[in-house]
C-alpha positions as CSV (number, residue, x, y, z in Angstrom):
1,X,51.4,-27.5,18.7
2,X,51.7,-30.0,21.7
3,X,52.0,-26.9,24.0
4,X,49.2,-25.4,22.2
5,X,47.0,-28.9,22.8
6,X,48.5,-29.3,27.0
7,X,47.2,-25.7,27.3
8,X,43.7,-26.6,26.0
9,X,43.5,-29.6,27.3
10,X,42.6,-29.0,30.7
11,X,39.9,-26.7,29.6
12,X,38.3,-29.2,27.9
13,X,38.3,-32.4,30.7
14,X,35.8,-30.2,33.2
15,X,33.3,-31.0,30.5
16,X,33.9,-34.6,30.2
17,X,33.2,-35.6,34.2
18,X,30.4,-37.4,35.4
19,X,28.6,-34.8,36.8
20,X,29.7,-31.9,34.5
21,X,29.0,-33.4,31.5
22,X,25.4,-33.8,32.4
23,X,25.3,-29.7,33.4
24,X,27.2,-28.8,29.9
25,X,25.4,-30.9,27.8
26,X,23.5,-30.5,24.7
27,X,22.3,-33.7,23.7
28,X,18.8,-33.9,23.4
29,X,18.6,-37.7,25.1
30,X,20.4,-36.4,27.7
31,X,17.8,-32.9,28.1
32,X,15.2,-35.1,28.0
33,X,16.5,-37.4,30.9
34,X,17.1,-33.8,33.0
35,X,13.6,-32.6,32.0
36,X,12.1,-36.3,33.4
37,X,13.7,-36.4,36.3
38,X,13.4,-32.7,37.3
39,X,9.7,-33.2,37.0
40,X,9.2,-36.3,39.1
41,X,11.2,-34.4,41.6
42,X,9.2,-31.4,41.2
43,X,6.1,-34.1,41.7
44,X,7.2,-35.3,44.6
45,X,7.3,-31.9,46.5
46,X,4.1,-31.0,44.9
47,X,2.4,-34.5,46.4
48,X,3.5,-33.7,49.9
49,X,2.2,-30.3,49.3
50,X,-1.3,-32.5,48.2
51,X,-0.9,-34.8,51.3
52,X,-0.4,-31.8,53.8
53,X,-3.7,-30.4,52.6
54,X,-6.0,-33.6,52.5
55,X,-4.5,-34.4,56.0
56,X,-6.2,-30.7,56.8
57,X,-9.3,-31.7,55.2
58,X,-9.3,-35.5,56.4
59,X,-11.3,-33.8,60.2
60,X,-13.9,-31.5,60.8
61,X,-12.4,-28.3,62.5
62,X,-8.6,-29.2,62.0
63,X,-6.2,-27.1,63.4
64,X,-3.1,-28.8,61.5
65,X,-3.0,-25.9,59.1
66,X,-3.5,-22.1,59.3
67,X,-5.9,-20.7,56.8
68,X,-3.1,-18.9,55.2
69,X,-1.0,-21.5,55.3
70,X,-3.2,-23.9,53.7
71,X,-3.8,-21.2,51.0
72,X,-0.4,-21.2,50.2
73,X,-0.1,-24.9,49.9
74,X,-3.1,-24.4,47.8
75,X,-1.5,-22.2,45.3
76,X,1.7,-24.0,45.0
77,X,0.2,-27.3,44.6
78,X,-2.0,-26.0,41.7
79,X,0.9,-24.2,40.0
80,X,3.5,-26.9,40.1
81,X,1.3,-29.8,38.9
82,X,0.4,-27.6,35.6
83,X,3.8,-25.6,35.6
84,X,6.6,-27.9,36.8
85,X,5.4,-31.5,36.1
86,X,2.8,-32.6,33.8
87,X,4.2,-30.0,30.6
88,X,7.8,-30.0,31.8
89,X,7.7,-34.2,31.9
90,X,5.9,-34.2,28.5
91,X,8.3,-32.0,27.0
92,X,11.3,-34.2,28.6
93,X,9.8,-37.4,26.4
94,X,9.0,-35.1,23.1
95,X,13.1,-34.0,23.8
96,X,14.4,-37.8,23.9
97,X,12.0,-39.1,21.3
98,X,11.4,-36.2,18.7
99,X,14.6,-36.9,16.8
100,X,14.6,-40.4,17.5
101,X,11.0,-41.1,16.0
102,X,11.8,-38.9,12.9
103,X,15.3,-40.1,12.2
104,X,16.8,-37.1,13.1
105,X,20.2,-36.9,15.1
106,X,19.4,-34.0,17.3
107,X,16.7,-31.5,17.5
108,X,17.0,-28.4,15.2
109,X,18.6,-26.1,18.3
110,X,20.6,-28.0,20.6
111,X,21.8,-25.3,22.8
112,X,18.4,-22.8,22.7
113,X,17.3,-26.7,23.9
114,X,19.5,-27.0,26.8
115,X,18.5,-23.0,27.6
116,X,14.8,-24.4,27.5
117,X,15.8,-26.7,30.8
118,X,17.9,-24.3,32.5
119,X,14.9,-21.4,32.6
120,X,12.6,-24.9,34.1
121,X,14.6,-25.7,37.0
122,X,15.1,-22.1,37.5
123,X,11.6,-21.2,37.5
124,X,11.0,-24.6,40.0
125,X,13.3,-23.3,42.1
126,X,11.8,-19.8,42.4
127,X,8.2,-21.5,42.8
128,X,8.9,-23.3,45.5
129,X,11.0,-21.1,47.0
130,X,8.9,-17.8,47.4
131,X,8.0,-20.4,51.0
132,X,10.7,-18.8,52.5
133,X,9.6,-15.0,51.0
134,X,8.4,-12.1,53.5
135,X,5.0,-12.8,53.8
136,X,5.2,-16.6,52.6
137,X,4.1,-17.9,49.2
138,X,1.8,-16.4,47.2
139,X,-1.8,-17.5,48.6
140,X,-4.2,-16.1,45.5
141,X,-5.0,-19.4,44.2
142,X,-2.9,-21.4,41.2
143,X,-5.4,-19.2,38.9
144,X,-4.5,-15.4,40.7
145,X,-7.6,-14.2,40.4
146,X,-7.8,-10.2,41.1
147,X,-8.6,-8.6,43.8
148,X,-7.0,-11.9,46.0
149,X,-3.4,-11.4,43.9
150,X,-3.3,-7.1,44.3
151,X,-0.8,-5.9,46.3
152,X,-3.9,-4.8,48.8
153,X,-4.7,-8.5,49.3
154,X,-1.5,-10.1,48.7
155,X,1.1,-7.5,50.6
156,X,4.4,-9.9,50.6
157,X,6.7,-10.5,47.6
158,X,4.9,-14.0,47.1
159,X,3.3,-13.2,43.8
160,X,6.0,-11.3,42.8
161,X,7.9,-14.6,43.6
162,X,4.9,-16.6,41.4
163,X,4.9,-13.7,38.6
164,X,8.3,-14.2,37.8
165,X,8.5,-18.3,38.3
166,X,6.0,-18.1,35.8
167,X,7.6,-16.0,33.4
168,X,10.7,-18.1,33.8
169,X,8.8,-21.4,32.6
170,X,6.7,-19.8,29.8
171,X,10.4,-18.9,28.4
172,X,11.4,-22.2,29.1
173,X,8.5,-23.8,27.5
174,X,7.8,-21.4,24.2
175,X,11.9,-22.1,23.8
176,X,10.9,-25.8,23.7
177,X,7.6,-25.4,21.5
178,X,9.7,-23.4,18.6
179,X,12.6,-26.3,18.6
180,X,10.1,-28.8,18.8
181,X,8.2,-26.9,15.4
182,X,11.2,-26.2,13.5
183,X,12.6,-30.2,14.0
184,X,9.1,-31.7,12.9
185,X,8.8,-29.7,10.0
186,X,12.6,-29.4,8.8
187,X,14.7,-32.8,10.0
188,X,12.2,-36.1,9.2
189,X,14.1,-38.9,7.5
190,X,13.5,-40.1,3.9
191,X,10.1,-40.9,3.0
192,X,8.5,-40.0,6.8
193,X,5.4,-37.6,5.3
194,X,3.4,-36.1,7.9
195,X,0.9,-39.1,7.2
196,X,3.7,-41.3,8.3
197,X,5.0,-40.0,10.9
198,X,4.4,-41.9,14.7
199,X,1.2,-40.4,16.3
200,X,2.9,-39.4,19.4
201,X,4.7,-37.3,16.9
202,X,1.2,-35.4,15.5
203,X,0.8,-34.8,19.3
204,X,3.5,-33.0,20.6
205,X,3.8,-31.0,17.1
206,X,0.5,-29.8,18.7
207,X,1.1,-29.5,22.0
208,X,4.4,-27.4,20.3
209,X,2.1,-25.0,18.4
210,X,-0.8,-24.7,21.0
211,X,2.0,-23.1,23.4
212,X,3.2,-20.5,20.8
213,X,-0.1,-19.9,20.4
214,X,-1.4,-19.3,24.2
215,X,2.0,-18.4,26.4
216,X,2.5,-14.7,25.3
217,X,-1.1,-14.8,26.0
218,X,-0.1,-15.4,29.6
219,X,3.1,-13.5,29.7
220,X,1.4,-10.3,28.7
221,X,-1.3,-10.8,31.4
222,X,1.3,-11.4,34.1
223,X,2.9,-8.3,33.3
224,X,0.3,-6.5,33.9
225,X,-0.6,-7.5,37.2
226,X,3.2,-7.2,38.2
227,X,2.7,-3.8,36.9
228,X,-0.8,-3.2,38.7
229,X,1.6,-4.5,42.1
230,X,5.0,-2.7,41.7
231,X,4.2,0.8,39.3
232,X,0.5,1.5,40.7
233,X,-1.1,0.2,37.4
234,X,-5.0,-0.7,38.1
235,X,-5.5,-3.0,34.8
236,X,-7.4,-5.2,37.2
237,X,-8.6,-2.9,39.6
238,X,-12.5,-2.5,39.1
239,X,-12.5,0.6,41.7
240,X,-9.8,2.5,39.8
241,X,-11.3,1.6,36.4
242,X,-9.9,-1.6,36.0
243,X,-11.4,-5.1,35.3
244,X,-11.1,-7.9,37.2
245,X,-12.6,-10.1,34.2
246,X,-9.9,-8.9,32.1
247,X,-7.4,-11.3,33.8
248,X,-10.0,-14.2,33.8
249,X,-10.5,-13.7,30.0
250,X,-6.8,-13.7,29.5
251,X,-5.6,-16.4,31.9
252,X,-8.5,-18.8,31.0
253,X,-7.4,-18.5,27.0
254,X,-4.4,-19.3,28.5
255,X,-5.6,-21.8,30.8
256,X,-7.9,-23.8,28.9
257,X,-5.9,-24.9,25.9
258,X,-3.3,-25.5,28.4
259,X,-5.3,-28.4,29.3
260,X,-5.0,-29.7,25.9
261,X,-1.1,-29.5,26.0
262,X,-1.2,-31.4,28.8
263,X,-3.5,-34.0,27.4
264,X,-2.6,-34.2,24.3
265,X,0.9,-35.9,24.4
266,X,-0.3,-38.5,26.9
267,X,-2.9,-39.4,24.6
268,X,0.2,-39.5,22.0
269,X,1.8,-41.9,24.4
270,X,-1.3,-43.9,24.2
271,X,-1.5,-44.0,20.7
272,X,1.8,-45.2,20.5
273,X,1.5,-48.3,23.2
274,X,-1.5,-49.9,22.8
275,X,-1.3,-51.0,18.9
276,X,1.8,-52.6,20.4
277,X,0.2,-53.7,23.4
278,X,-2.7,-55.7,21.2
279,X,-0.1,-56.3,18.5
280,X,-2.7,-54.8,15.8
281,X,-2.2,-51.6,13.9
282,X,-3.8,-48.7,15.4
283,X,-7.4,-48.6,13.9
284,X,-8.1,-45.3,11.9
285,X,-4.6,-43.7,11.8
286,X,-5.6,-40.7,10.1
287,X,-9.1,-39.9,12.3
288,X,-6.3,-40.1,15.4
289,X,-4.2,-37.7,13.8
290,X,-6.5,-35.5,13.1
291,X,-8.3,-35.5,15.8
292,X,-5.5,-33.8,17.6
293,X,-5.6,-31.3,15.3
294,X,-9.6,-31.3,16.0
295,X,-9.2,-31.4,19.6
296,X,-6.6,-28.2,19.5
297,X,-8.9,-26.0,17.4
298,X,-11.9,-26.6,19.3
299,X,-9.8,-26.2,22.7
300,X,-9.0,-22.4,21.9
301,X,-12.7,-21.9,21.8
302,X,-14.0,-22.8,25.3
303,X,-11.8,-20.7,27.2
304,X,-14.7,-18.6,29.0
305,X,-17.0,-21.7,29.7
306,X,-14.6,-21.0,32.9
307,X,-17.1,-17.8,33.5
308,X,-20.6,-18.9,33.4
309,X,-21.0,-17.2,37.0
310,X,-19.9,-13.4,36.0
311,X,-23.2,-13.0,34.3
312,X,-22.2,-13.0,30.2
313,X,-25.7,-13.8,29.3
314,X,-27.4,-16.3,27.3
315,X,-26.1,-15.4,24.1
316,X,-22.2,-16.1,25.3
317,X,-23.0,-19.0,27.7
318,X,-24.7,-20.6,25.3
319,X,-22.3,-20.6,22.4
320,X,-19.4,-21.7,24.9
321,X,-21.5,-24.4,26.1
322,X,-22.2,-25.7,22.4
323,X,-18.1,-25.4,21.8
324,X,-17.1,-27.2,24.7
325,X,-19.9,-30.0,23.8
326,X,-18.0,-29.9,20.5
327,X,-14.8,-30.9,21.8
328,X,-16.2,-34.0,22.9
329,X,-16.4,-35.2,19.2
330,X,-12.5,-35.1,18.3
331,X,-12.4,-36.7,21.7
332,X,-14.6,-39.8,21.0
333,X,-13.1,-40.9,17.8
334,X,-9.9,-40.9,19.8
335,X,-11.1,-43.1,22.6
336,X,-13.5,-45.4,19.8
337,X,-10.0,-45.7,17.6
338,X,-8.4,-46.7,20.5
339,X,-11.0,-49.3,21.7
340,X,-11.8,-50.7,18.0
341,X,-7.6,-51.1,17.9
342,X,-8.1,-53.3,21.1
343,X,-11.0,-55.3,20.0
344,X,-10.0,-59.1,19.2
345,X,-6.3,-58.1,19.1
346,X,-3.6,-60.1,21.1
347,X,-3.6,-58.1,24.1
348,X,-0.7,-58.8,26.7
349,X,-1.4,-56.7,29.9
350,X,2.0,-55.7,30.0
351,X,2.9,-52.2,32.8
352,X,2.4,-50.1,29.7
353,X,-0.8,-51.3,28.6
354,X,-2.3,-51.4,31.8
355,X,-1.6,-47.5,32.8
356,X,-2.9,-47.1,28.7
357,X,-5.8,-48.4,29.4
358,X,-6.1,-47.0,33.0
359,X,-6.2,-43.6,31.3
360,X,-8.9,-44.3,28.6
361,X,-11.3,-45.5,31.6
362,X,-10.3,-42.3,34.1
363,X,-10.4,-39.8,31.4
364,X,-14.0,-41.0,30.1
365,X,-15.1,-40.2,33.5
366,X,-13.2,-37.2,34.0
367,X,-15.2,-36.7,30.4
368,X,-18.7,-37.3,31.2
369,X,-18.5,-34.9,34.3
370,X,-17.2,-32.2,32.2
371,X,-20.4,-32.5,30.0
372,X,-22.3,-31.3,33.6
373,X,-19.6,-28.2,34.4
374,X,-20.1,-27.6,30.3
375,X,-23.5,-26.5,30.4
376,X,-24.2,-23.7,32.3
377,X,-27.2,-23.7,34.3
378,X,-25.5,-27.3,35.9
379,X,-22.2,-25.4,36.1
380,X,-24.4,-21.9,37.9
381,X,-25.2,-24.8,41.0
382,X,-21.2,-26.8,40.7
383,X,-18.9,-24.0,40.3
384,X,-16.5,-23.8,42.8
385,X,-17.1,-26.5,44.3
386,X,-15.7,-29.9,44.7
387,X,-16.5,-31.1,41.8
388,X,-14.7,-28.9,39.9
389,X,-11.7,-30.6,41.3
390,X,-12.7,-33.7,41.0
391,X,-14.0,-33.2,37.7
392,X,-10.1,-31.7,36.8
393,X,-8.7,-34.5,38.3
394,X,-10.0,-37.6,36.6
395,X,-9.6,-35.3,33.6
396,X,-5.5,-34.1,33.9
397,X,-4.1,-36.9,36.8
398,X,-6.2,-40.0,35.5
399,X,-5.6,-38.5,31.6
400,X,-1.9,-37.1,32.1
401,X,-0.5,-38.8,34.5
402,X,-1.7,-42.3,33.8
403,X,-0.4,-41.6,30.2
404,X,2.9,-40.2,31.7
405,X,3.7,-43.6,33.2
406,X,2.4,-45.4,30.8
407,X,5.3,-43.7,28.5
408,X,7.8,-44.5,32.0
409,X,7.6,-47.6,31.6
410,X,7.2,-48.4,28.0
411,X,10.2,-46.2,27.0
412,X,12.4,-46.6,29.8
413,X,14.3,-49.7,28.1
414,X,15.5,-47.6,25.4
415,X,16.6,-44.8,27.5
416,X,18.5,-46.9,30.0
417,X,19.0,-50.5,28.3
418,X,17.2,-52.1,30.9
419,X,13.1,-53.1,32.1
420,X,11.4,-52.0,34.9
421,X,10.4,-54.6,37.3
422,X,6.5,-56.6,35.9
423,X,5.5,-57.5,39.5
424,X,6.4,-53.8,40.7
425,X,4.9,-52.2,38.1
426,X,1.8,-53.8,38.3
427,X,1.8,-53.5,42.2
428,X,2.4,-49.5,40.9
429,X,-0.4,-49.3,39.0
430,X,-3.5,-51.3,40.7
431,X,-2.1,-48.9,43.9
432,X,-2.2,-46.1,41.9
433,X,-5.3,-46.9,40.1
434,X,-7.0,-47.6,43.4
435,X,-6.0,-45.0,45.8
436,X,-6.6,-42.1,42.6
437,X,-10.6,-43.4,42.7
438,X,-10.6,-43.6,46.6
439,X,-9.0,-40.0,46.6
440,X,-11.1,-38.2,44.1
441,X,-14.2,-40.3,43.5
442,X,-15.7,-39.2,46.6
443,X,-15.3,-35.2,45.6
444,X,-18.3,-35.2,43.6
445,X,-20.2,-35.8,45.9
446,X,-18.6,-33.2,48.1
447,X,-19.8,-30.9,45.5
448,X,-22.9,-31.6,44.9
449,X,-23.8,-31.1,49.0
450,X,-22.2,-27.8,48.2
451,X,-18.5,-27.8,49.5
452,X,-16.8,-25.2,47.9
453,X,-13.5,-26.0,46.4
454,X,-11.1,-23.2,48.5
455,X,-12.0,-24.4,52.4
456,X,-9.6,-24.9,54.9
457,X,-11.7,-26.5,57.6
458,X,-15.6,-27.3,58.5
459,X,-18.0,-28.2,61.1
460,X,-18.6,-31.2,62.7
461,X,-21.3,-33.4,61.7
462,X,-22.8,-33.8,57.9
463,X,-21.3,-36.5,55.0
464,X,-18.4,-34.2,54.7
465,X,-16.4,-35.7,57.3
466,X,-16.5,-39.5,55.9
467,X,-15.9,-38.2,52.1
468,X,-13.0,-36.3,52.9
469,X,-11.4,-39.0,55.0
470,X,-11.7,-41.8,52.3
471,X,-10.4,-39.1,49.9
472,X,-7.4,-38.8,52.2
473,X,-6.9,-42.2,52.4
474,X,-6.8,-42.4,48.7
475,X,-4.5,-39.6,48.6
476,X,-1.9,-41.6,50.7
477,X,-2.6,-44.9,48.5
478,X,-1.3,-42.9,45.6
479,X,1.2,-41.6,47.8
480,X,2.4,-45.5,48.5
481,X,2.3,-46.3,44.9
482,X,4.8,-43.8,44.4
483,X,7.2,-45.3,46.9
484,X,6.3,-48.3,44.8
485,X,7.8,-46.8,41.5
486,X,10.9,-45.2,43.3
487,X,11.7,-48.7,44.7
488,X,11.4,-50.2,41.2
489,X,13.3,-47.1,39.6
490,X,16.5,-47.7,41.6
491,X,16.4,-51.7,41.8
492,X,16.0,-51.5,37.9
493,X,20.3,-51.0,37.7
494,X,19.8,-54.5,38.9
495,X,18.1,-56.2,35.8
496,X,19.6,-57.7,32.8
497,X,20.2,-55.5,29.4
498,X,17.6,-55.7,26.9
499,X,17.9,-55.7,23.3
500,X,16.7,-52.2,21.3
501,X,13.6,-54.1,20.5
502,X,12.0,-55.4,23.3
503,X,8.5,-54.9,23.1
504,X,8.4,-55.6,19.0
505,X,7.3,-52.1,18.3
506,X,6.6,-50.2,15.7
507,X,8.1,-47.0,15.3
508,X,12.1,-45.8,14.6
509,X,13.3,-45.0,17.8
510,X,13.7,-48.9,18.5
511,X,15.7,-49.5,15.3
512,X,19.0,-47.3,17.9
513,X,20.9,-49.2,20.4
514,X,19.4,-49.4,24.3
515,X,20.3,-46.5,25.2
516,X,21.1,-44.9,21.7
517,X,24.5,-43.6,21.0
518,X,25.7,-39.7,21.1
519,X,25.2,-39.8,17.7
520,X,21.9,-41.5,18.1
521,X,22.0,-44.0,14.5
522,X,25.1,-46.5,14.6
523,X,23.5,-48.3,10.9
524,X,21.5,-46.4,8.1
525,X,17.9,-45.7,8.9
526,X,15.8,-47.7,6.8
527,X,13.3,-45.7,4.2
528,X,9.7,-44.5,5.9
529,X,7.2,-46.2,4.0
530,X,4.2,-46.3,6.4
531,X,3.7,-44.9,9.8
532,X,5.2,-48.5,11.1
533,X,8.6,-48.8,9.5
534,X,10.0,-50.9,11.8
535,X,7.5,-53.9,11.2
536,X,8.1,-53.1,7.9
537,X,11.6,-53.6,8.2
538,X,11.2,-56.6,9.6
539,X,9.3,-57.9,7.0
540,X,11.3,-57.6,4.4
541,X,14.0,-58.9,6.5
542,X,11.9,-61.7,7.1
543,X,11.4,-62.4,3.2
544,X,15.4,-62.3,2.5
545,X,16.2,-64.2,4.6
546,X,13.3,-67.2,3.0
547,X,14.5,-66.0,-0.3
């Protein structure tokens, strides 16, 4: 037997190293570390790309960048934003918090879990390696639109390269959604009901079934232009009795409630901060909740407000221009929740509350501009244009990304033990906050003197020029603010421990140890009886111990 046990031993030790037991793992705190910081390294490659193109745009008749090239920075930009940050990051906190927040001690599928992050980082890797492919990266556009993605326009192996990073992550991320399903429903601790359960829970339940929903949606339609390129297909080929609307249609039901999964868990996060943040319970728990549910639904119905230009008709752009109004309603009872949860509560202006709040104020803009691209004789004069992008923008980066930080920084205590800096993180976000309305403030009005949104250089003279350079200056602002958050990232080994509770909060995850055990629980879980259990818990704590 202690032969047996020398024999095995050895065997057993590569998985126990520092860096080998991160690469073997299964634990779902761990995952959902690798899926975080994958992402914000996936960011930062995608924000150079971003910087290399506004430095393009910041002069009239630049020379910096080829017209091909810039295409290609283009394309990648677009795709890894959507593809290999904003979902991937969001699905790194639903990873570490899921079981946390419901009391369970893993997710439902721990290794299918750990498969989910290996098909990301392959898939990133792909992406932003078709650079280096014969003929470069793909230069289509993030959205592929046929004829610029055929093999006629797009000769190299660049889409090929796209198809299959693509197809890589849409594995990755329908692994994730069914784990994510199957937890929520099957694993919640005693008494946590669905009416009790955290609201950043209702929202990545959501985001979970909106991507089993809408992925083989896109799988199937990336097939079949990798079939139109490699086997002489001609699904999309309007000269050989194709349609090139046929990939709109199927990318845009894709692409649309996409938006929503990337929304939606940020507004989960904000949910989740700000009754702690004004030290109030969040007003209208229930309207919240189910306005996720509202905002989902109405989501999968505005897909082809996208295609007010290929001449549908009245009938069609009419009813998708009522729908996408009608999204605007689940919206506002979020954002009137939110404020009414604010309103004479005991707000501290803590890092967390101030990117919470920094999305509410983005996002209404980003909001109010998509009422103008919603109805369709405004959107016949603005499509394609630069206020599109601006529009998306305020919309995804002020909605997601705001909320995404806003998460950073109020969960980063439990997964490492220890606070990021106050002064930094303030210094973070007024940067941020700043150089985000410098950068993409000023497109709007780039679109409405008619700049379109795929342009690579212009003439001299006009208010083009001083629009794009104060967008490019904003561009490097945000840029700085990054640097900003790096800095406080790897000074933060520096600070003191904290307790599991530092913020008072409300919801289980803070009843573990900073950072929680393997095992995640080292005590029994107190029983859910409301969506707050911890306060509760400290209640009756509070009332044994006066007797």
């Amino acid at each position: 037997m202690a032969a047996d046990q020398e024999t095995h031993a050895p065997s057993l030790d590569w998985k126990q190293g520092r860096v080998t037991s991160w690469l073997t793992t299964t634990d779902h705190k761990r995952i959902g570390i690798l899926y975080i910081v994958t992402s914000l390294v996936f960011f930062g490659i995608a924000g150079l790309l971003a910087l290399l193109i506004r430095l393009q745009l910041a002069s009239p008749d630049q020379d910096f960048i080829t017209g091909d090239k810039y295409n290609e920075l283009f394309t990648i930009h677009g795709t890894a934003m959507v593809f290999l940050v904003v979902v991937p990051i969001l699905a790194g906190f639903g990873n570490y918090l899921v079981p946390l927040m419901i009391g369970a001690r893993d997710m439902a599928f721990p290794k299918l879990n750990a498969l989910s992050f290996w098909f990301f980082l392959l898939g990133g890797i792909v992406l932003y390696g078709s650079f280096f492919a014969k003929g470069g990266a793909s230069s289509a556009g993030w959205t592929a639109y046929p004829p610029l993605s055929e093999s006629e326009y797009s000769p190299g192996n660049g889409v090929d390269l796209w198809i299959l990073s693509l197809h890589l992550l849409t594995l990755s991320s329908l692994a994730g959604a069914i784990n994510f399903t199957v937890t929520i429903l099957n694993m919640r601790t005693r008494g946590m009901t669905f009416m009790r359960m955290p609201l950043f829970i209702w929202a990545i339940f959501t985001y979970a079934v909106l991507l089993i929903l809408i992925l083989p949606m896109l799988s199937g339609g990336l097939t079949l232009l990798l079939f139109d390129r490699q086997l002489g297909t001609h699904f999309f080929v309007p000269e050989e009795g194709g349609s090139a609307l046929l990939w709109q249609n199927v990318f845009w039901f894709f692409g649309h409630p996409e938006v929503y999964v990337m929304i939606l868990p940020a507004f989960g996060i904000v949910s989740e901060v700000i009754p702690v943040f004004a030290r109030k319970p969040i007003f209208g728990y229930a309207a919240i909740a189910f306005s996720t549910l509202g905002i989902a639904f109405a989501g999968m119905l505005v897909w082809a407000h996208h295609l007010f230009t290929v001449g549908y008709g009245t009938g069609l752009n009419s009813f998708f221009m009522i729908a996408s109004f009608l999204v605007a309603v689940p919206t506002g009872i979020k954002i009137l929740n939110w404020l009414a949860t604010l309103w004479r509560g005991n707000i501290s202006f803590d890092t967390p509350m101030l990117f919470a709040l920094g999305l509410i104020s983005l996002f209404v803009i980003g909001g109010l501009t998509g009422i103008f691209v919603a109805a369709y004789p405004v959107d016949w004069q603005l499509h394609d244009t630069y206020f599109v992008v601006a529009h998306f923008h305020y919309t995804l980066f002020g909605g997601s990304m705001f909320g995404i930080f806003a998460g950073l920084y109020y969960w980063w205590p439990k997964m490492f033990g220890r606070r990021l800096d106050e002064r930094l993180g303030k210094f973070h976000f007024w940067l941020m906050f700043a150089g985000f309305n410098l950068a993409f403030m000023p497109q709007h009005f780039l679109g409405l003197l008619g700049m379109p949104r795929r342009i690579y250089t212009y003439s001299e003279g006009g208010a083009w020029e001083i629009y794009n350079r104060l967008s490019t200056i904003g561009a490097f602002l945000m840029a700085a603010a990054m640097v900003v958050f790096a800095v406080n990232v790897l000074r933060s080994r520096r600070y003191a421990r904290v307790g599991n509770d530092p913020w008072v909060a409300n919801t289980l995850e803070w009843f573990a140890t900073s950072p929680p055990p393997p095992e995640n629980w080292t005590a029994p879980l107190p029983y859910v009886s409301s969506p707050r259990p911890l306060r509760d818990l400290r209640i009756r704590l509070e009332e044994t111990r006066l007797g």
